[in-house]
C-alpha positions in Angstrom: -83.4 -4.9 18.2 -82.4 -1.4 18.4 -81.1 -1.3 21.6 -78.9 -4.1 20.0 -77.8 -1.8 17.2 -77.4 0.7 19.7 -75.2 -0.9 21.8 -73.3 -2.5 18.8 -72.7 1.8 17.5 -71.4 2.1 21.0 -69.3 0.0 20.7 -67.8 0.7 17.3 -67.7 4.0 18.6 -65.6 3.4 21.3 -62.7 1.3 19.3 -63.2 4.3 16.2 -62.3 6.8 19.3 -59.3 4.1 21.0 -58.0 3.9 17.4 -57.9 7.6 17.1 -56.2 8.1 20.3 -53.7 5.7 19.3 -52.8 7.3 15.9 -52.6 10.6 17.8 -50.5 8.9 19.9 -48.6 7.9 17.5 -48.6 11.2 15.9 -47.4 12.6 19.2 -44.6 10.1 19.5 -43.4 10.8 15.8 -43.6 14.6 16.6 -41.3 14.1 19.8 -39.0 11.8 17.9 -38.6 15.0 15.5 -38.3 17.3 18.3 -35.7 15.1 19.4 -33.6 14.9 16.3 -33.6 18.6 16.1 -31.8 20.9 18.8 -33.6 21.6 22.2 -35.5 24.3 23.5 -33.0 26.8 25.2 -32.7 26.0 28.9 -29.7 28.6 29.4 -28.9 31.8 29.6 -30.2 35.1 31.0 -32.3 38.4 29.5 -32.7 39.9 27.4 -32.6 42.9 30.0 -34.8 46.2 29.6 -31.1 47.5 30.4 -28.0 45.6 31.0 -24.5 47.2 31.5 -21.2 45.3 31.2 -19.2 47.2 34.2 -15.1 48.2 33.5 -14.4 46.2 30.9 -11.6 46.7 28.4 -13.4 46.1 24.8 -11.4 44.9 21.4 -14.3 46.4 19.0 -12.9 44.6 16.3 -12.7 47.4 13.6 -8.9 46.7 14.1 -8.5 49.3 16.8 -6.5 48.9 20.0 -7.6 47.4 23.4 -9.8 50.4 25.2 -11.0 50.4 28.4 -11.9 50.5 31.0 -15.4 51.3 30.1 -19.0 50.7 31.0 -21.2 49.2 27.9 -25.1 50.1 28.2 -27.5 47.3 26.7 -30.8 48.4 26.0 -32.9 45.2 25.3 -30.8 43.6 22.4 -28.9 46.6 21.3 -25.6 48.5 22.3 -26.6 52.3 23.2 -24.2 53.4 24.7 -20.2 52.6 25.8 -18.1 55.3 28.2 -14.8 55.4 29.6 -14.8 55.5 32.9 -11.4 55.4 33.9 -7.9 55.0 33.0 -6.2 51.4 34.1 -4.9 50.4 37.5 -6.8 53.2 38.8 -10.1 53.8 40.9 -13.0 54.6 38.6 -14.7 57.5 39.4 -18.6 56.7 40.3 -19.7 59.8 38.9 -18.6 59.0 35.5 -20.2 55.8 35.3 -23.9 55.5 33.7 -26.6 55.1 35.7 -28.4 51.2 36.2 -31.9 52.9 36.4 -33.8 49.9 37.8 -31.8 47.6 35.1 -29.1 44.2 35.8 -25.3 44.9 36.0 -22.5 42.6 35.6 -19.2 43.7 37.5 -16.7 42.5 35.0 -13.9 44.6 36.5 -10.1 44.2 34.6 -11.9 41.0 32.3 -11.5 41.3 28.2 -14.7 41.4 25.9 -14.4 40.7 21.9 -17.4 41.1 19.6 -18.9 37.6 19.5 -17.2 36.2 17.0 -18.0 34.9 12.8 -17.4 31.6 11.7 -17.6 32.0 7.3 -18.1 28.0 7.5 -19.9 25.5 9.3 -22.0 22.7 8.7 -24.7 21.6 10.8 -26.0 18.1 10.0 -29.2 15.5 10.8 -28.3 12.4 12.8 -28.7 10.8 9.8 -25.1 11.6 8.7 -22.2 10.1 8.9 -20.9 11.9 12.2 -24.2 10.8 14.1 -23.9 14.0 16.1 -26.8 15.6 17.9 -27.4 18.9 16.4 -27.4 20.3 19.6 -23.6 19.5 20.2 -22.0 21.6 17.6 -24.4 24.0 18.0 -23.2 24.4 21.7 -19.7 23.5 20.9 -19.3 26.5 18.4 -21.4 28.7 21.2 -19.3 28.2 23.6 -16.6 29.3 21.8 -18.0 32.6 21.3 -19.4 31.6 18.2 -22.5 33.9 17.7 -23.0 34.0 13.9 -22.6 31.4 11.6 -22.5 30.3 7.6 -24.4 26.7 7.3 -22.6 26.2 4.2 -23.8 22.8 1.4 -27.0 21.5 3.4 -28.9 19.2 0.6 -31.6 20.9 -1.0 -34.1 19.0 0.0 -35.6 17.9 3.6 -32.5 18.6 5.0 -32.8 22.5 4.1 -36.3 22.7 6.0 -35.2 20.8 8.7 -31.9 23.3 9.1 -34.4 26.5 8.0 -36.5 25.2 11.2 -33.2 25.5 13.4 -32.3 28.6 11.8 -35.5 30.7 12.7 -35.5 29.0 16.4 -31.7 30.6 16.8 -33.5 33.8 15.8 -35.5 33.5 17.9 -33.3 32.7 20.8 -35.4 29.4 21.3 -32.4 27.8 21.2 -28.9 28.0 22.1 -26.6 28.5 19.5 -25.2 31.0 16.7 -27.5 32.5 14.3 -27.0 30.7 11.2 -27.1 31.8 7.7 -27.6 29.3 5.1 -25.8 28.9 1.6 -27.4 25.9 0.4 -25.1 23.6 -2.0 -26.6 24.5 -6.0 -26.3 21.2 -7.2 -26.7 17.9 -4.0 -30.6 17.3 -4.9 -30.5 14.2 -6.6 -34.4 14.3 -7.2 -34.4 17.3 -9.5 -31.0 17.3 -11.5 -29.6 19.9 -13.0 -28.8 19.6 -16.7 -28.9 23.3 -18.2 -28.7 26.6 -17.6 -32.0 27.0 -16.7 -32.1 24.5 -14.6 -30.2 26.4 -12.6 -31.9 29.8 -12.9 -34.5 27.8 -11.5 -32.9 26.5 -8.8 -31.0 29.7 -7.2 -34.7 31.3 -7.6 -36.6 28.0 -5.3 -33.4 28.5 -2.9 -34.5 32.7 -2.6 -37.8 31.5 -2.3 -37.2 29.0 0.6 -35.2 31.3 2.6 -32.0 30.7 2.0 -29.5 34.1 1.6 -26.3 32.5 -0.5 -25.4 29.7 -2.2 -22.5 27.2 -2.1 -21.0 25.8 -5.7 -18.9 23.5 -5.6 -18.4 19.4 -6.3 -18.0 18.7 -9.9 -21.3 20.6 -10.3 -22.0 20.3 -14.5 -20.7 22.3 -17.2 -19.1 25.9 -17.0 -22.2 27.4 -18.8 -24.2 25.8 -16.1 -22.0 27.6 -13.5 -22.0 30.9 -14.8 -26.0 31.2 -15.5 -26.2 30.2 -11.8 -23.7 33.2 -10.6 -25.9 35.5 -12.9 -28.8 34.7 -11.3 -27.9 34.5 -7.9 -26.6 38.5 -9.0 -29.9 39.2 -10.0 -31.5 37.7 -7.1 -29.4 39.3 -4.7 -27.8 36.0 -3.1 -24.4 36.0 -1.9 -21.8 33.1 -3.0 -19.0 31.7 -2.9 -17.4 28.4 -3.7 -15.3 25.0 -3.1 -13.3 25.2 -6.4 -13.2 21.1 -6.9 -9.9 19.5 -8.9 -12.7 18.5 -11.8 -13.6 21.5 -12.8 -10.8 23.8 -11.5 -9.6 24.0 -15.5 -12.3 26.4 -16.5 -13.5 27.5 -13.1 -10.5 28.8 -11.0 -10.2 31.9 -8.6 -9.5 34.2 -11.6 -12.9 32.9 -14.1 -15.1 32.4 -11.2 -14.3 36.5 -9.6 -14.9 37.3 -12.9 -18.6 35.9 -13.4 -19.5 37.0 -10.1 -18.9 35.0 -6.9 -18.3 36.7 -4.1 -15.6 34.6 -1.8 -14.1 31.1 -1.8 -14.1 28.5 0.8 -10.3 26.7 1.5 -7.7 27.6 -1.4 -8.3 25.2 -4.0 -9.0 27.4 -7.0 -5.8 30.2 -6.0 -3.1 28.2 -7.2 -5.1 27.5 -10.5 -5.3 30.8 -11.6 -1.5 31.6 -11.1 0.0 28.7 -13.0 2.7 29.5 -15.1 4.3 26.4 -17.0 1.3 24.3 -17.2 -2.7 24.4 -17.4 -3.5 20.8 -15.4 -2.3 20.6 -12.0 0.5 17.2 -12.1 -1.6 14.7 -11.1 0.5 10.9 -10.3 -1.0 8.5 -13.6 -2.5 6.3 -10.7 -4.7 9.1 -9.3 -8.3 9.2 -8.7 -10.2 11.7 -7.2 -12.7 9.7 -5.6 -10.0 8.0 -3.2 -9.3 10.6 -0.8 -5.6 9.6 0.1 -5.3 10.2 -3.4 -7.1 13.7 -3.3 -6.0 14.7 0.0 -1.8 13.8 -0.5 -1.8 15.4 -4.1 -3.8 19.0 -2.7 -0.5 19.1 -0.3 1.3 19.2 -3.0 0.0 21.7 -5.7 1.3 25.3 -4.0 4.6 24.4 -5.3 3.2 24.2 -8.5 2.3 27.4 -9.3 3.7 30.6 -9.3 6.3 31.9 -6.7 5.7 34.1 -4.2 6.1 38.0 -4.7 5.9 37.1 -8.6 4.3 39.1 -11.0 1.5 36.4 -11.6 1.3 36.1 -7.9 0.7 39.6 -7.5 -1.7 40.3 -10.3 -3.8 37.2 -9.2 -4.2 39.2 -5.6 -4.8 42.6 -7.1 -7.3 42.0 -9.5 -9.2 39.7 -6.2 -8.8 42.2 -4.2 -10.5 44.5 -6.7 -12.9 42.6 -7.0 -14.1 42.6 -3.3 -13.2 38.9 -3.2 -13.2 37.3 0.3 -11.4 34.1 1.2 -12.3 31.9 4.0 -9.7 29.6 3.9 -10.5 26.9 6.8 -6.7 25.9 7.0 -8.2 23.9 10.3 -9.8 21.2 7.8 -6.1 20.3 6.5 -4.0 20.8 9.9 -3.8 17.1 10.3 -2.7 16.1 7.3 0.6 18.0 8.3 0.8 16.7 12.2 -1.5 13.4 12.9 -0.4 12.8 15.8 -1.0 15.8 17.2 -4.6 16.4 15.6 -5.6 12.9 16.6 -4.2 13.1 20.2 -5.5 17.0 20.8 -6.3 16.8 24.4 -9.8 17.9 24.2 -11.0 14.6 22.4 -11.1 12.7 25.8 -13.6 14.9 27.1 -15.9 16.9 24.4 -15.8 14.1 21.2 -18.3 11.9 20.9 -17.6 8.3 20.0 -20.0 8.8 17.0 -17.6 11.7 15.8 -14.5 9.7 16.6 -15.6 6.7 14.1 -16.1 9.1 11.8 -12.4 10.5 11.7 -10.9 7.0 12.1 -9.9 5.8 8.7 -12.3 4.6 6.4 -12.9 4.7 2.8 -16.4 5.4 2.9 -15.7 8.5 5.0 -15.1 11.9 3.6 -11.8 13.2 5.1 -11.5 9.7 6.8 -7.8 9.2 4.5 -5.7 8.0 6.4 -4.9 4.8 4.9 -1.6 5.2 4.9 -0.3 8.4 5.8 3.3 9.3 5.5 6.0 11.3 6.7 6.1 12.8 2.9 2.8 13.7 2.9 3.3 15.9 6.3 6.2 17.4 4.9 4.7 18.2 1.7 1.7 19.7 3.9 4.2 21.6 5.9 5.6 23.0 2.2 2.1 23.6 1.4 0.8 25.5 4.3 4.0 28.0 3.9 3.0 28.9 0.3 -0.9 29.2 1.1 0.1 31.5 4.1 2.4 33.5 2.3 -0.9 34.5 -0.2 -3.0 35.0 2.8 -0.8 37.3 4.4 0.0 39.4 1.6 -3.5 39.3 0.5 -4.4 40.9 3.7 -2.0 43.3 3.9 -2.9 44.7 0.6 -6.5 45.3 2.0 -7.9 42.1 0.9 -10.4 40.2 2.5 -9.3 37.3 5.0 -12.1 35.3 7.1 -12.0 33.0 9.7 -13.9 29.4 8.8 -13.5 26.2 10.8 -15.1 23.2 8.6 -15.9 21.3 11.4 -16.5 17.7 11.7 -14.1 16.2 9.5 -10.6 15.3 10.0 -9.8 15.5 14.1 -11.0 19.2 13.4 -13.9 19.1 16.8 -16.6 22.1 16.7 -15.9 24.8 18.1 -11.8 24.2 19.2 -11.1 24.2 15.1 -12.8 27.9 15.0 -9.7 28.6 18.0 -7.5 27.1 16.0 -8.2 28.5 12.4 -7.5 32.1 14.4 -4.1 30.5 15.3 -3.3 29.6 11.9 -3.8 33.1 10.7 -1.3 34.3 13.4 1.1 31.9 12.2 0.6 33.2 8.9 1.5 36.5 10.1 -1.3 37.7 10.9 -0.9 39.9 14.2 -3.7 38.9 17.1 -5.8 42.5 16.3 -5.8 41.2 12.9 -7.0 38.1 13.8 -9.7 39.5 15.6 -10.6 41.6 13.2 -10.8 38.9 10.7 -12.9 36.6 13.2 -15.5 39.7 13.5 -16.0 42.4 11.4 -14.4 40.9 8.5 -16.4 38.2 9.1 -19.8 40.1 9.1 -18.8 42.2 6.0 -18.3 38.6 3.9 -22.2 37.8 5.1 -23.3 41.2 4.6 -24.9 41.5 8.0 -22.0 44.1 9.5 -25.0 46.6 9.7 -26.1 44.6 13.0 -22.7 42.5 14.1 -18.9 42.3 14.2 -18.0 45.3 15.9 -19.1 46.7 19.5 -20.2 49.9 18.5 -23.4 51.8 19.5 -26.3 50.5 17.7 -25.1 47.5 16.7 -26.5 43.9 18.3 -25.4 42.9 21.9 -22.7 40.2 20.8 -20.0 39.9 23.4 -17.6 37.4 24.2 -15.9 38.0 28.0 -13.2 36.9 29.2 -10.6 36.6 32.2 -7.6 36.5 30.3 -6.0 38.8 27.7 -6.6 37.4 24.6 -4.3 39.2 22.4 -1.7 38.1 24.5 -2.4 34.4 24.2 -4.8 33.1 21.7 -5.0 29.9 23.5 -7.2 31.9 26.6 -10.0 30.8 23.6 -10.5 27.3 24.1 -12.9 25.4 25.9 -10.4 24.0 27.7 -8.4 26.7 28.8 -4.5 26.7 28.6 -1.9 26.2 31.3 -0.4 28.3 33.6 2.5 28.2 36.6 0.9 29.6 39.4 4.3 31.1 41.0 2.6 32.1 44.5 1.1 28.6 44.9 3.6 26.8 43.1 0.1 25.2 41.6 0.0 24.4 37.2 -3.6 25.9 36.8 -5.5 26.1 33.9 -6.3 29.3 32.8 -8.6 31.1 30.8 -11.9 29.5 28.5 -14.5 32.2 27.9 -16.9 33.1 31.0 -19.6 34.9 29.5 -20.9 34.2 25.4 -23.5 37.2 25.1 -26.1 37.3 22.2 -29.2 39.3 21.4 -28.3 41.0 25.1 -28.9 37.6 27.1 -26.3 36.4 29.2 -25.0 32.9 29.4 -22.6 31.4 31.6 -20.2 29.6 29.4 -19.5 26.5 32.2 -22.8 25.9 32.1 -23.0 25.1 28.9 -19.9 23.3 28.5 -20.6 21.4 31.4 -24.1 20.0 29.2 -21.6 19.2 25.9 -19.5 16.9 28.6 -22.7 15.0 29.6 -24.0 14.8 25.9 -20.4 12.9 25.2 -20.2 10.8 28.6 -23.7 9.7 27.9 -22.9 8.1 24.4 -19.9 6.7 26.1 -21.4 4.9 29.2 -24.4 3.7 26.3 -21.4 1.9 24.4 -19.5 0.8 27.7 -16.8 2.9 26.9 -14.6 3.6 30.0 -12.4 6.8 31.0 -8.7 7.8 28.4 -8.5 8.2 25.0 -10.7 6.3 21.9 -8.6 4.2 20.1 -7.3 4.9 16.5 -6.8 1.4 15.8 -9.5 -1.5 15.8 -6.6 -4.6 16.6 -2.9 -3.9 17.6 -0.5 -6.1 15.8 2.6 -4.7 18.0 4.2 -7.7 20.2 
């Protein structure tokens, strides 16, 4: 009898310990499925080096200063320490000038171009669960590869989505991963479980989002009343968050540029908000008596429309609007990426890096589609690019003069939305600057230190200067003399010994933290991650369709 019982314990034993293997199984599996939806572990990149030194390069610090060089630039570990002359250009450099390697790993980047690495003001990195059903790791390399080395994750949800970005955040410290750092500004008021409905609601709140890690806050979205809004700018004071804000058309009347500065903010995102505060002749931007916000043709066609609306350029209100910003130590990140297809379509839509670095996923998402955010384009006209084109010659007219009266200007890219792809939109927000007026040091001031200063990290980034963090961007090609040298995918150029069109330029070398990553290498990975989700859908070689069914003859 009890060698029955025995055997019978033995036996319960055993399926007790199968059952337990299996849920640890299963625990394993659900553990790698996470890992999965979350961005690698970094397979790339070289260092950090005991010492490292960048050999004759000519360095834009990006304090606004001239192109110097050539020069020698001494890592030590993750830090600049030291950056010498060693020469004059077109002339042999003089070995004795140079600083010594002692024992440490050179890289002979003789006649190429290095930038600090470079600031995107606004970025957002989301779950698979989104509607752009992009692997994190995608933008993350996109926006690396294009020199991208410090970011601001602006709006994630407060909720599971903010640990699950806070997780990402502290790997990129880390250098577990390859990407920018990222510094999050989590949206005040997208956490449907805990509402906000006073003012101490949101006291509450921006003191949970200090607590959890985050280092700003985003307002924006038809976020509750005005006394709602300006308990939540106290506080964030108080706390010692930064801010800044997407001034939304239903609560623009009370919260504008102007009100907003006033109670605190620290920068806005795009422009809404600007023209606002400089109306003249009327208090309620002219909306059409068939408008509603929630359809984005409607929302989208009307914002191209507003600059006209308010006060002209060179005005007295236009000008007391930009001094009293500027006295407050207002910044502007004005991501005039996000809109650049709702002046030119065609060309957004038909940008000839789509074929090769946007996924399918990402594609669906810009094709139009009411359930899309910035998926408009249900009928877009020639009007509506013409009023864009009015627009954008207002908006850069403010920029322009707001920087040359010391004001800040950053660069921001949006991302995602709109035919704006990770990464190229950062390129091509620093060529909307220059068509502003901006001139190309500006530019590059405005992608780096400027930049920094608006995150309040220039202490360790956004210039090359001796104690600062080892954040390069290298290049072949002169980038002040042709912005385009930025993209992933190079620009052309007549070869006129060969006869040959070559493209040109593409950065060779993103440094961060004093590791050293070969930029084709990691482009190369964001082509597989696209031609992977293409050959899984059966999607052959040329350009995704706009259009589900042709009615053309």
């Amino acid at each position: 009898m009890k060698d029955r019982q025995l055997v019978k314990w033995t036996q319960t034993c055993v399926v007790a310990l199968a059952l337990a293997g299996g849920l640890l199984q299963v625990v394993k599996s659900a553990s790698k499925q996470q890992a999965e939806a979350t961005v690698p572990d970094r397979s790339e990149g070289d260092g950090p080096f005991d010492r490292l030194i960048l050999r004759g390069v000519y360095f834009i610090d990006g304090t606004g200063a001239p192109t110097q060089g050539p020069a020698d630039i001494v890592v030590v570990k993750d830090r600049i320490s030291e950056i010498k002359i060693v020469g004059n250009p077109l002339l042999p450099i003089d070995p004795e000038k140079r600083p010594a390697l002692n024992g440490g790993r050179e890289l002979d980047l003789h006649g190429m171009y290095v930038l600090p690495g470079l600031i995107d003001t606004h970025v957002h990195l989301h779950s698979m669960k989104a509607g752009q059903k992009v692997p994190p790791e995608y933008p993350m390399k996109l926006w690396f590869a294009h020199g991208i080395t410090s970011a601001r994750a602006l709006g994630p949800h407060y909720d599971e989505t903010f640990e699950w970005l806070l997780d990402i955040k502290r790997r990129s410290d880390r250098n577990e991963v390859t990407g920018p750092r990222l510094h999050l500004y989590p949206h005040l008021f997208l956490d449907t479980k805990k509402p906000i409905v006073t003012p101490e609601d949101a006291r509450e709140r921006v003191r949970e989002i200090k607590r959890l890690g985050g280092v700003g806050i985003k307002f924006g979205f038809a976020g509750g009343t005005e006394e709602i809004l300006w308990a939540a700018l106290d506080e964030a004071k108080k706390v010692g968050l930064n801010t800044t804000m997407h001034h939304a058309q239903p609560d623009v009347l009370y919260a504008n540029a102007l009100t907003t500065s006033a109670h605190g903010l620290r920068s806005m995102e795009h422009w809404y908000g600007l023209p606002e505060a400089m109306f003249e002749d009327r208090r309620i931007q002219a909306y059409p008596n068939d408008y509603i916000y929630q359809n984005e043709q409607h929302r989208f066609a009307e914002a191209g429309r507003l600059w006209k609306q308010t006060a002209k350029p060179g005005s007295e209100k236009w000008n007391a609007v930009i001094d009293t910003l500027i006295a407050r130590d207002f910044g502007i990140s004005p991501t005039m990426t996000a809109y650049l297809t709702s002046r030119d379509f065609m060309r957004m839509s038909r940008a000839i890096w789509h074929e090769t670095y946007t996924t399918p996923g990402l594609w669906d998402f810009y094709r139009p589609n009411r359930d899309a955010h910035g998926s408009y384009w249900f009928y877009w006209t020639l009007e509506d690019e013409i009023a864009w084109k009015e627009n954008y010659a207002l908006w850069m007219r403010f920029l322009n003069d707001y920087k040359n009266r010391g004001g800040r200007v950053t660069v921001g890219s949006d991302s995602g939305y709109i035919y704006n792809l990770y990464g190229f939109g950062y390129v091509q927000e620093m060529h909307l600057l220059r068509e502003a007026g901006f001139t190309p040091l500006e530019v590059i001031h405005a992608a780096t230190l400027q930049g920094a200063r608006q995150l309040g990290i220039e202490k360790d980034v956004g210039s090359i200067t001796i104690g600062k963090k080892a954040d390069f961007v290298v290049l072949q090609e002169n980038p002040l003399e042709n912005l385009h040298v930025l993209f992933g995918t190079g620009t052309l150029r007549l070869n006129d010994e060969t006869r040959a069109v070559e493209r040109v330029g593409g950065i060779r070398h993103v440094i961060k933290d004093g590791i050293v990553y070969d930029n084709g290498k990691i482009l190369k990975r964001i082509r597989e991650i696209v031609q992977q989700e293409k050959q899984a859908r059966g999607i052959g070689p040329g350009p995704m369709p706009i259009e589900t069914v042709s009615q053309l003859p």
